[in-house]
C-alpha positions as CSV (number, residue, x, y, z in Angstrom):
1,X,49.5,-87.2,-49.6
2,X,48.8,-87.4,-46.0
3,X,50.3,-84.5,-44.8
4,X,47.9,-82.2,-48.0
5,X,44.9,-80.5,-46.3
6,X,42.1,-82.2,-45.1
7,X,39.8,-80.5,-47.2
8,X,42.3,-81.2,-50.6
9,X,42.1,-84.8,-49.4
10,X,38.4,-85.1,-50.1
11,X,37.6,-82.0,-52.3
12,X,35.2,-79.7,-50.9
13,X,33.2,-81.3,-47.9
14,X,31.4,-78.0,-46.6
15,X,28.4,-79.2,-48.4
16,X,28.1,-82.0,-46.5
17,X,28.3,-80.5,-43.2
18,X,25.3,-80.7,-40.3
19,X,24.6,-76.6,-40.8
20,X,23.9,-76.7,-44.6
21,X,20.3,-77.5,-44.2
22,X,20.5,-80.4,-46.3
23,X,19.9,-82.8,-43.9
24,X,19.1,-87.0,-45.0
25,X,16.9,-87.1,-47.6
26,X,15.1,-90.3,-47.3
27,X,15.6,-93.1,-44.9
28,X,13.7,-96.2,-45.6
29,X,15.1,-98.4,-42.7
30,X,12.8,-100.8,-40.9
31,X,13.8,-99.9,-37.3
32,X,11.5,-99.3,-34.7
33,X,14.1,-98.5,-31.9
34,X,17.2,-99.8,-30.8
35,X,18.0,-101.5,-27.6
36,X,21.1,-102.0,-25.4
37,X,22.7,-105.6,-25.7
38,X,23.6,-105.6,-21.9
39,X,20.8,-103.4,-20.0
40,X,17.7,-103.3,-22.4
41,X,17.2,-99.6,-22.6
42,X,15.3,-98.0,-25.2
43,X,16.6,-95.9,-27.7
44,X,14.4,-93.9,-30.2
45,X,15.0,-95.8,-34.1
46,X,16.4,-92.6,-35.3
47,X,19.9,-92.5,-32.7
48,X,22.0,-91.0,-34.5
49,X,25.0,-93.7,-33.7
50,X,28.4,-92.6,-32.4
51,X,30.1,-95.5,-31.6
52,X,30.2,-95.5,-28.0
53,X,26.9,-97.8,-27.7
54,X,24.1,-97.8,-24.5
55,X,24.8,-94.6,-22.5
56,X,23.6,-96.0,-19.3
57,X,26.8,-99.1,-19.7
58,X,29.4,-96.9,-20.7
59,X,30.7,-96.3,-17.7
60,X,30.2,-99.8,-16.5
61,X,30.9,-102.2,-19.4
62,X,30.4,-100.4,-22.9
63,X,27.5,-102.8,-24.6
64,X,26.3,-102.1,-28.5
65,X,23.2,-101.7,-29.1
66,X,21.0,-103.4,-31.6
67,X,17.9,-102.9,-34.1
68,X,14.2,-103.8,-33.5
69,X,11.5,-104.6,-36.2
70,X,8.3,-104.6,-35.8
71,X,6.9,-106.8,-33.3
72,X,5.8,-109.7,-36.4
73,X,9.2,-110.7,-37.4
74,X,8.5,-113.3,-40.6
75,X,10.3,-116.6,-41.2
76,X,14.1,-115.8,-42.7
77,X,13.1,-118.8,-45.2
78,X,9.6,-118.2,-45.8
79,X,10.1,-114.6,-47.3
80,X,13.3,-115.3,-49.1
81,X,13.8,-114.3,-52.4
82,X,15.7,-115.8,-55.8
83,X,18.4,-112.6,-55.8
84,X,21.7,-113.3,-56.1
85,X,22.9,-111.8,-53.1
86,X,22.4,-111.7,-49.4
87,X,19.7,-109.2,-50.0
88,X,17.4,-112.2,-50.8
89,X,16.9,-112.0,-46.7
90,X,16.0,-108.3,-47.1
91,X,13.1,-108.7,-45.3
92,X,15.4,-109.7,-42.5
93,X,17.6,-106.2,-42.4
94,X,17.1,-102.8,-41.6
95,X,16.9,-101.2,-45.7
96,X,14.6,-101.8,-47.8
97,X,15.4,-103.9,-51.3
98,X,15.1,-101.5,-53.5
99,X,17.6,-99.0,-51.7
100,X,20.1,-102.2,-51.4
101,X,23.6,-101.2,-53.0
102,X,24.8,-104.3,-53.7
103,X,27.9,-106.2,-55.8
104,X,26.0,-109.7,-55.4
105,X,27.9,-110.6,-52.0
106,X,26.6,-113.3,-50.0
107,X,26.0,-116.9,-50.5
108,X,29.2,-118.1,-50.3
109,X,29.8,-121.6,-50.4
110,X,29.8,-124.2,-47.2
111,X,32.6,-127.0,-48.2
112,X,33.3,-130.4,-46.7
113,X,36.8,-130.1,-45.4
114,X,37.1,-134.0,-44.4
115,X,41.4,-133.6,-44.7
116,X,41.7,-130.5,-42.8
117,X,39.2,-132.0,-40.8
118,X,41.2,-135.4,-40.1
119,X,44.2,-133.0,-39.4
120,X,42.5,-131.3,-36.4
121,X,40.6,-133.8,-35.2
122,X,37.1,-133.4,-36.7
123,X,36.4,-135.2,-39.7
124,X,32.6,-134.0,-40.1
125,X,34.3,-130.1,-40.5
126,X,33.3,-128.1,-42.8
127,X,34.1,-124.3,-44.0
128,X,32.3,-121.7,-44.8
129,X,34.6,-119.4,-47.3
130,X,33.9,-115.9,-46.5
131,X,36.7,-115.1,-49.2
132,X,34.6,-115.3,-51.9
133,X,32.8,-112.5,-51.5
134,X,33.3,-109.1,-53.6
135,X,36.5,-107.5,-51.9
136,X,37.2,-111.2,-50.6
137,X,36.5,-111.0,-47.2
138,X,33.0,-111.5,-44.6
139,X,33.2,-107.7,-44.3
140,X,30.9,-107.2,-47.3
141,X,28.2,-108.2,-46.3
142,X,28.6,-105.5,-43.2
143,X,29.6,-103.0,-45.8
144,X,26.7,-104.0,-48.3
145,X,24.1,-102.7,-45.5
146,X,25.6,-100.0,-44.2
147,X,26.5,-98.3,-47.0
148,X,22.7,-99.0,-48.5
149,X,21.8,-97.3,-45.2
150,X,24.0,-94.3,-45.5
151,X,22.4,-93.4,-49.2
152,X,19.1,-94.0,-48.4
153,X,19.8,-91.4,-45.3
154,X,21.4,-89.1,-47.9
155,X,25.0,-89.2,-46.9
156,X,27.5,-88.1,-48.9
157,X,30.8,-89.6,-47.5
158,X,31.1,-92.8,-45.8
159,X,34.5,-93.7,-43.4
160,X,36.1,-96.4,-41.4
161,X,38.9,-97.3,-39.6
162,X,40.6,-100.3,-40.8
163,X,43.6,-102.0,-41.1
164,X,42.6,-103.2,-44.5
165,X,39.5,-105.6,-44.8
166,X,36.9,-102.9,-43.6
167,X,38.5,-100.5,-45.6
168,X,38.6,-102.4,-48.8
169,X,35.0,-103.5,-48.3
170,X,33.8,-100.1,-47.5
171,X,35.4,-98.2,-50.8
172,X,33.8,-100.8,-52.8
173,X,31.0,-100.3,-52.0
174,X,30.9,-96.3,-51.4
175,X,32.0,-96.7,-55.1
176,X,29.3,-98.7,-56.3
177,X,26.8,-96.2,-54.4
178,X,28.9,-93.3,-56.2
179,X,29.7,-91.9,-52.4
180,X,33.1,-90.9,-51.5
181,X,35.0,-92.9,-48.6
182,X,37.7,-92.1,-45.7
183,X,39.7,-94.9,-44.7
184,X,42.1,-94.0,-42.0
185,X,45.0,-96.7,-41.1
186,X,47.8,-97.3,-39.1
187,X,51.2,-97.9,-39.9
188,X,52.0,-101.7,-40.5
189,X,48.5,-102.2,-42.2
190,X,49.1,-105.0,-45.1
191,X,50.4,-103.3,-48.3
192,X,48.2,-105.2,-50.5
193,X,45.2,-104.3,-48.8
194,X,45.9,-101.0,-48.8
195,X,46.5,-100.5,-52.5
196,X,43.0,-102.3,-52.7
197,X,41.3,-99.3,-50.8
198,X,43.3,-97.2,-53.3
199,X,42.1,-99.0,-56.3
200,X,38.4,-98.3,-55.5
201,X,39.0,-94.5,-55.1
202,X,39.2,-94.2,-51.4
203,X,41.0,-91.5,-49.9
204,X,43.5,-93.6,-47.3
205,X,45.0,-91.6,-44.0
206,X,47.7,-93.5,-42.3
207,X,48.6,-92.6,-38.8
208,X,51.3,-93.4,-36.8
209,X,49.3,-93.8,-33.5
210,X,46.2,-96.5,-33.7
211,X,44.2,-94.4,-31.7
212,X,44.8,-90.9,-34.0
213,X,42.8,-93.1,-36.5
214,X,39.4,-93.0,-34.0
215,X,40.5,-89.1,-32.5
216,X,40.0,-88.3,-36.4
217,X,37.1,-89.7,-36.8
218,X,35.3,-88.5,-33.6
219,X,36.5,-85.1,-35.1
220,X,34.7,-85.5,-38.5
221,X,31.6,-86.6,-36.6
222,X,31.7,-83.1,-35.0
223,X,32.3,-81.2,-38.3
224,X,31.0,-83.0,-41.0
225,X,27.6,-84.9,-41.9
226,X,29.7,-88.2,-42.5
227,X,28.4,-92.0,-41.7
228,X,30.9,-93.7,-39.8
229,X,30.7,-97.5,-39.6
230,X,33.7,-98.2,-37.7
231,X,34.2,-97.9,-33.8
232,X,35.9,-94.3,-33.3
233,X,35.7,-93.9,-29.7
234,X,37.1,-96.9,-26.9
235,X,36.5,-98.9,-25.1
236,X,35.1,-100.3,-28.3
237,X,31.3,-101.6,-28.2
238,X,31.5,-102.6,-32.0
239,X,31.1,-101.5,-35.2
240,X,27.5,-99.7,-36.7
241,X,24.7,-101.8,-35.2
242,X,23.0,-101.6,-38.9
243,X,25.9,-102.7,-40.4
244,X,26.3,-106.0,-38.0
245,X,23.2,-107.3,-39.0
246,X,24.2,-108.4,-42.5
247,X,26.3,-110.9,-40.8
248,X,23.1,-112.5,-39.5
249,X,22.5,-114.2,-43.1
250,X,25.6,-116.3,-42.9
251,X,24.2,-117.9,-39.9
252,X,21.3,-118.0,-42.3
253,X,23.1,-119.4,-45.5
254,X,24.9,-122.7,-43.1
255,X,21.2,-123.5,-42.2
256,X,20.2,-123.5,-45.6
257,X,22.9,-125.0,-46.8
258,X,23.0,-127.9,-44.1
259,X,19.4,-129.0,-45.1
260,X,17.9,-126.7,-42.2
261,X,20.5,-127.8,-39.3
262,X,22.5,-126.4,-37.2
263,X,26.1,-127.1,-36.4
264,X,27.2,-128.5,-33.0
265,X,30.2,-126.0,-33.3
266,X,30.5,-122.6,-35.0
267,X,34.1,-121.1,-35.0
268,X,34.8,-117.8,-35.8
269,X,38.3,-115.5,-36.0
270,X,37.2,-112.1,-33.5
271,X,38.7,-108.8,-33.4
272,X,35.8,-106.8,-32.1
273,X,32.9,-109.3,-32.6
274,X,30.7,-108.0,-34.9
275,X,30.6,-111.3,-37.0
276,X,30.3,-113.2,-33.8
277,X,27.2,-110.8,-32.9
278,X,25.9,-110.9,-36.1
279,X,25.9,-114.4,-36.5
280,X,24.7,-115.7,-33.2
281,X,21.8,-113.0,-33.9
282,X,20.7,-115.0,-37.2
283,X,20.7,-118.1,-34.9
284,X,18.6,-117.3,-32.7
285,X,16.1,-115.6,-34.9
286,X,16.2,-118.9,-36.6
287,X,16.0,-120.8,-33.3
288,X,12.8,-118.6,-32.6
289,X,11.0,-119.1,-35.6
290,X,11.1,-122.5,-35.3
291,X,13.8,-122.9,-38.2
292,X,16.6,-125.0,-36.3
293,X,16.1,-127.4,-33.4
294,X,18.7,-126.1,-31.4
295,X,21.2,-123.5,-31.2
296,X,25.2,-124.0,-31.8
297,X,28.1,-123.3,-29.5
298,X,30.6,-120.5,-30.4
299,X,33.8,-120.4,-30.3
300,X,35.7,-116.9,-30.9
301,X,39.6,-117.5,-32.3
302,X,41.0,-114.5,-31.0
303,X,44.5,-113.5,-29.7
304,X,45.6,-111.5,-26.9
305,X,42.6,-113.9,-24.6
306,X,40.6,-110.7,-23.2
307,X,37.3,-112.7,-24.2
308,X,38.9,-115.9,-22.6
309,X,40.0,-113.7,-19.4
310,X,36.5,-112.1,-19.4
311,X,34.5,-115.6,-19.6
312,X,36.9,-116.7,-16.4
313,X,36.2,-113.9,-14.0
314,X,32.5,-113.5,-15.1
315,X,32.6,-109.9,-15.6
316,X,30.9,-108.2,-18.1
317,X,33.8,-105.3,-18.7
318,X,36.9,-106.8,-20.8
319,X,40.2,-106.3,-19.9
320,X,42.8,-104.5,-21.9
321,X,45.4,-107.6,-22.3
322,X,49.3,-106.7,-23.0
323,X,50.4,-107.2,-26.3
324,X,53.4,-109.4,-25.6
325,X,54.2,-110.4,-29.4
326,X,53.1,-108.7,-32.9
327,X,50.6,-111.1,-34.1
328,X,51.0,-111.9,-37.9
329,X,46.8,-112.5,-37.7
330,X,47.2,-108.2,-37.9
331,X,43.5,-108.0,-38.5
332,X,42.1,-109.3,-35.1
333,X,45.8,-108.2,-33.0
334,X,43.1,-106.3,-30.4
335,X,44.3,-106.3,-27.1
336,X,40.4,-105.6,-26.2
337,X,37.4,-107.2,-28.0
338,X,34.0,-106.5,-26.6
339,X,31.1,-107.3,-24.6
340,X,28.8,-108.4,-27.6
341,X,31.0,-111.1,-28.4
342,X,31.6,-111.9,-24.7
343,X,27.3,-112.2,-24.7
344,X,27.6,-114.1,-27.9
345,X,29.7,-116.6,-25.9
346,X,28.5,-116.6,-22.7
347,X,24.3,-117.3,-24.3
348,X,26.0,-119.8,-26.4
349,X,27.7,-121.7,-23.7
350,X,30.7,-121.5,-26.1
351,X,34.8,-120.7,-25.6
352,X,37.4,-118.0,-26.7
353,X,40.6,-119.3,-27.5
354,X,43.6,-117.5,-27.6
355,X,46.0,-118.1,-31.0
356,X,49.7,-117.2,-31.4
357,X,51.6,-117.2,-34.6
358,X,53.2,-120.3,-33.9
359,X,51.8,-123.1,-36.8
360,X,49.6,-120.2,-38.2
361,X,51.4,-119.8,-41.5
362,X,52.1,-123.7,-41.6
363,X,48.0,-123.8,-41.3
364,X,47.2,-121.7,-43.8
365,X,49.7,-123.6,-46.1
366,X,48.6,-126.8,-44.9
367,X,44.7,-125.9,-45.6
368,X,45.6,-124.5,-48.9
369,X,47.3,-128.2,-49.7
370,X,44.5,-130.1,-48.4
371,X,41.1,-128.3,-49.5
372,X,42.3,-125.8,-52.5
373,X,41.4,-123.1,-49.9
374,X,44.1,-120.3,-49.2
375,X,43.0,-118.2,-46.4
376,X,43.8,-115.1,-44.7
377,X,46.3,-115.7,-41.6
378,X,43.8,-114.1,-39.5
379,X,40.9,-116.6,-41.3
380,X,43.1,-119.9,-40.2
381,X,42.9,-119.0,-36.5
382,X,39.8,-121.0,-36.1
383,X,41.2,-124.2,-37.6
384,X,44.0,-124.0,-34.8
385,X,41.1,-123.0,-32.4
386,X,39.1,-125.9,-32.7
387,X,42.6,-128.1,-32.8
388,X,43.2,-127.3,-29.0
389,X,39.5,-127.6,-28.3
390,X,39.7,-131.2,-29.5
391,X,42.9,-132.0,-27.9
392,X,41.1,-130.1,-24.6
393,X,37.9,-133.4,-25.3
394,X,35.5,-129.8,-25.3
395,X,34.8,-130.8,-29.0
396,X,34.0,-134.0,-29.7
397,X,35.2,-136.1,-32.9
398,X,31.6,-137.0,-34.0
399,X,30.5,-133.3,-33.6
400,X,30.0,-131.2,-37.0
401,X,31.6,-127.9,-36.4
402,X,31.8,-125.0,-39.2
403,X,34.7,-122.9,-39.3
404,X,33.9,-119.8,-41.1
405,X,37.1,-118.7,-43.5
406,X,36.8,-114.5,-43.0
407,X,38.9,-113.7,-45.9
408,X,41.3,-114.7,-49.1
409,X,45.0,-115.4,-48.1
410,X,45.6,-112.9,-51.0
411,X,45.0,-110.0,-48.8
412,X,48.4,-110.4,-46.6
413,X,50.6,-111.9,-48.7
414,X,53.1,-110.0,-47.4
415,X,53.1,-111.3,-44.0
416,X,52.4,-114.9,-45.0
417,X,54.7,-115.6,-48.1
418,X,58.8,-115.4,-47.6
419,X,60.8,-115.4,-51.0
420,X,61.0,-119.4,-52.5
421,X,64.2,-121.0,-52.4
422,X,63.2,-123.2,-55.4
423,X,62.1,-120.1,-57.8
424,X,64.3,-120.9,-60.1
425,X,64.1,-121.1,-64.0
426,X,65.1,-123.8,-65.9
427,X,67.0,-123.8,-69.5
428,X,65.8,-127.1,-70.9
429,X,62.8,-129.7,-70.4
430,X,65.9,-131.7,-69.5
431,X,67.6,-129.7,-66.9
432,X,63.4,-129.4,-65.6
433,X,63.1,-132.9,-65.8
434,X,66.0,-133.8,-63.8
435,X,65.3,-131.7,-61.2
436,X,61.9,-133.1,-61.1
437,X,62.9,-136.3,-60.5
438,X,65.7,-135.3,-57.9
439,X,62.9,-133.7,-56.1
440,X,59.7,-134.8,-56.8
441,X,59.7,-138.6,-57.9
442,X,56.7,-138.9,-56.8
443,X,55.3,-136.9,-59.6
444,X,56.6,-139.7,-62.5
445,X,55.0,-142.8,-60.8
């Protein structure tokens, strides 16, 4: 299917293109401007955004950039509504309510993990399980705004590159919003989320090279009136500003859910850090307002340790780290992350730890067995994060620390399952039985 014509890929995109005339048709967002993360530079609220963040910084240290309301932000709480989604904080994001396409993502439960917790060290842990969202993963509630965005600004095709959660997230809700949706991919992406992108309609483009996925991109920027939410161009700033700021309401929903505290500790798994950037964001705006005493430290699970290298040396441009082993955690296996989780760390006084694949799968298993919570690999990193932090005496055992679960451990089953040795079938109850109690006497007492 890949190697068909662009244009029989998508059906007939000239419509869509910047020279048609049609231009958006109505755009509803709240922004005011935007502003650079790094420098503070102003940027007019209509940028159109390209993915390559603060033009004064690029040459420097790539920053993101990020919305501003108008000057009388109100209370998250106070203006809350009873929806059954995130949108219940609309009057915290950049679309308006009414323009919110929406599958009722959002307020996802916060579950004592007091086992796990025992296991690495903290017994007052507790997780906050992105998985149940939608497409099962965090990424919907990114996907959820920016896709509401692109309607509301008249787009007619939304893309992404993704090696499977963005993707997923992204066709879902392009279908919901009856838009069509580009996922391009690389080869080695997890099978099962890539028939899930399929399922929902999208068209998928694997490439060979990770970079031909952005290259792509950049070119359908050029050609075509498409809204692109994922980075396309490197060094990566981060995905679409807009989109990042739905991740502000799960800092919003462990508040709420924590009887209006914050954590001492909140650990995250980081590719690029748009969760981390997102969520640090809805802390402070409820540090601001007067919501939460204090503000909680941050710790980013991530895995070839360019954020850990970049909080040592103190500078604000990451370095590109070797890639000395495939990481079975494919969904955050960045050699690079970014500056806006760096600053999400560094104002947070918080720590990047670096995660192998050694224990991951025996994790994931182990956190499955103890809570009833089966994870993405990627989505256990933090629980082996805040393990070394413990045994490091950086987190304390009395301290409550939330480890936010990214995604179901259905989405890479076929990097975290190997065939079972014991999947056999039995004749008789008796032959069952038998080998029940040769195996699992404990189950008869």
């Amino acid at each position: 299917m890949a190697s068909l014509p662009f244009r029989e890929l998508l059906g007939d995109v000239s419509e869509h293109s910047p020279d048609d005339g049609s231009g958006p048709e109505v755009d509803k967002s709240r922004v005011q401007k935007f502003v650079c993360i790094r420098c503070g530079v102003s940027y007019p609220g209509d940028l159109a955004i390209d993915s390559r963040g603060c033009e004064k910084c690029r040459e420097t240290a790539p920053a993101n950039l990020r919305p501003v309301y108008p000057a009388h932000q109100p209370h998250p709480f106070d203006g809350a509504t009873a929806q059954g989604s995130l949108w219940r904080f609309a009057h915290m994001l950049p679309c308006a309510a009414e323009e919110a396409v929406t599958l009722g993502e959002g307020q996802t439960p916060l579950l004592a993990a007091p086992r796990i917790g025992a296991f690495v060290g903290v017994p007052n842990l507790v997780i906050k399980d992105e998985g149940r969202n939608p497409t099962w993963s965090h990424k919907d509630r990114f996907s959820t705004v920016a896709v509401s965005i692109a309607r509301a600004r008249g787009a007619k095709i939304v893309a992404t590159a993704s090696s499977g959660n963005a993707g997923a997230s992204l066709a879902a809700y392009a279908a919901r919003a009856g838009l069509k949706c580009i996922v391009t991919t690389f080869a080695g992406s997890a099978g099962a989320m890539l028939s899930q992108i399929r399922k929902y309609g999208a068209t998928v483009v694997p490439l060979v090279s990770k970079m031909d996925r952005w290259s792509l991109l950049a070119q359908a920027a050029d050609r075509y009136d498409w809204f692109i939410a994922s980075p396309y161009h490197g060094p990566v700033v981060g995905s679409h500003p807009l989109g990042i700021e739905g991740y502000k309401t799960i800092a919003y929903e462990i508040v709420e859910q924590s009887g209006g505290t914050a954590p001492d500790w909140c650990v995250l798994p980081v590719c690029y850090g748009d969760a981390l950037s997102g969520v640090w964001a809805g802390f402070c705006e409820l540090f601001a307002q007067g919501a939460i005493a204090r503000l909680p430290r941050l710790v980013a699970a991530e895995v070839h340790g360019s954020l850990a290298a970049a909080l040592a040396s103190g500078a604000d441009a990451l370095p590109e780290r070797p890639m000395a082993f495939e990481s079975l955690a494919v969904s955050i296996g960045t050699p690079r992350s970014t500056f806006q989780a760096l600053k999400a760390l560094r104002d947070s006084c918080g720590h990047a730890v670096p995660v192998g694949n050694q224990g991951l799968v025996a994790m994931q298993e182990q956190l499955a067995r103890d809570e009833g919570i089966f994870a993405e690999l990627a989505s256990v990193t933090p629980l082996i994060a805040i393990s070394t932090l413990r045994r490091q005496r950086i987190i304390a055992p009395t301290d409550r620390v939330v480890a936010v679960v990214t995604a179901s451990g259905l989405k890479d089953l076929d990097r975290s399952v190997t065939p079972d040795r014991n999947d056999r079938i039995f004749q008789t109850t008796q032959d069952a039985w038998r080998w029940l109690d040769a195996n699992e006497p404990r189950l008869a007492s």
